[in-house]
N, C-alpha and C positions, 0 to 999 in steps of 0.2 A: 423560869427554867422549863423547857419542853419536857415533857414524860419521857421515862426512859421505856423501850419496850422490850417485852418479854413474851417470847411465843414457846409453848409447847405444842407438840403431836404424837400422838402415838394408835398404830392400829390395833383397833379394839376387836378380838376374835373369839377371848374366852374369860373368866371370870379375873384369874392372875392377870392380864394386861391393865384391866379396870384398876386393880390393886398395887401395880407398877405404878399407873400415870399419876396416883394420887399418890403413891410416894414422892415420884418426882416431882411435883406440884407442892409439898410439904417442903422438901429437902431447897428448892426455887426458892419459896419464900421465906426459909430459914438463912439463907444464902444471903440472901438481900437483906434482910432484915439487919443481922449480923453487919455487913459492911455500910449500913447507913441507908439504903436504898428503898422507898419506900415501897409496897405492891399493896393494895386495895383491892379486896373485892367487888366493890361497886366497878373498878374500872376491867375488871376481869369476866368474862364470857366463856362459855361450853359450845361452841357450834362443829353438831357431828355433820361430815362428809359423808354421801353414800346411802346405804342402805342401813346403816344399825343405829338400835336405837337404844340412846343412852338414859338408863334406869336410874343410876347412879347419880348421888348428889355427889359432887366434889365439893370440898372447901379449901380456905387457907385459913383464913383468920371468920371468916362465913360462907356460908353456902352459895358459890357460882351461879350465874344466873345463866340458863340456856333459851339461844335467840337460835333463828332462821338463817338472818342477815347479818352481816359484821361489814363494817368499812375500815378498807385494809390498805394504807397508801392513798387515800382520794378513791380507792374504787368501791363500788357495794359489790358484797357477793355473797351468793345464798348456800344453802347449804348442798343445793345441788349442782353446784359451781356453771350456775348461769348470770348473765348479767342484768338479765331484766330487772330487776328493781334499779340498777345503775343508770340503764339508758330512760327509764323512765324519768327518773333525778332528771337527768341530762336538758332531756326534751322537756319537763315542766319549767325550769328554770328559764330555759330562751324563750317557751311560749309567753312566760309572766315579762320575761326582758321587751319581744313584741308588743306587749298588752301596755308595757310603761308607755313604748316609746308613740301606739297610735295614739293614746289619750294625752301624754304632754307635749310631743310636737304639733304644730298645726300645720308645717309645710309639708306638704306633699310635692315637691321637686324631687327628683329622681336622683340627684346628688347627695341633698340631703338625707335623705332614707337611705342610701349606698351606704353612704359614709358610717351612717348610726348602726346599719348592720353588722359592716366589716369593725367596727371598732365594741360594737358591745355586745352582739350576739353570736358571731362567727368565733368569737373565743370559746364559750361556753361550749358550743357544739364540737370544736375541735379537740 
């Protein structure tokens, strides 16, 4: 069975917001807990947006772990909501997909390479 997912947000301005989120976050996985629904801290991340910086441990059941990056739908995105780590993804994938296809095919016909392109690398990049 897929994970179910569960997003909070909230803007952090003064010390009371910090102590809001981590109710909500409490009250979340008491919610879920209750109705059968599992939530893990292992699968649970802190990544602040913006300019402030988060001091504060949150937990539920442990202490949240804070990243940079999170992948959210297939995409990477940092916390300065740029995609570079994504397009890097992007492009290491097809250059390794490249690197498969000079070293196992031997033909070099121009069909053949079209072909391998549009069917195995032109995906990834699109």
């Amino acid at each position: 069975m897929a994970d179910q997912v569960c997003k909070l947000d909230a803007v952090i301005s003064s010390s009371s917001d910090v102590d809001i989120l981590q109710q909500s976050l409490t009250q979340t996985y008491e919610r879920r807990q209750k109705h059968g629904l599992k939530l893990t801290a292992k699968k649970c991340i802190i990544i602040p947006f913006g300019e402030s910086d988060v001091s504060k441990n949150y937990h539920i059941n442990k202490v949240l772990s804070k990243q940079s990056v999170m992948r959210d739908l297939g995409t990477q995105v940092d916390s300065k909501l740029t995609f570079d780590h994504h397009i890097a993804s992007i492009v290491r994938k097809a250059f390794y997909m490249a690197h498969l296809i000079s070293k196992g095919i031997s033909s070099r016909e121009k069909v053949v390479i079209t072909s391998l392109y549009s069917s195995l690398i032109r995906p990834i990049i699109e």
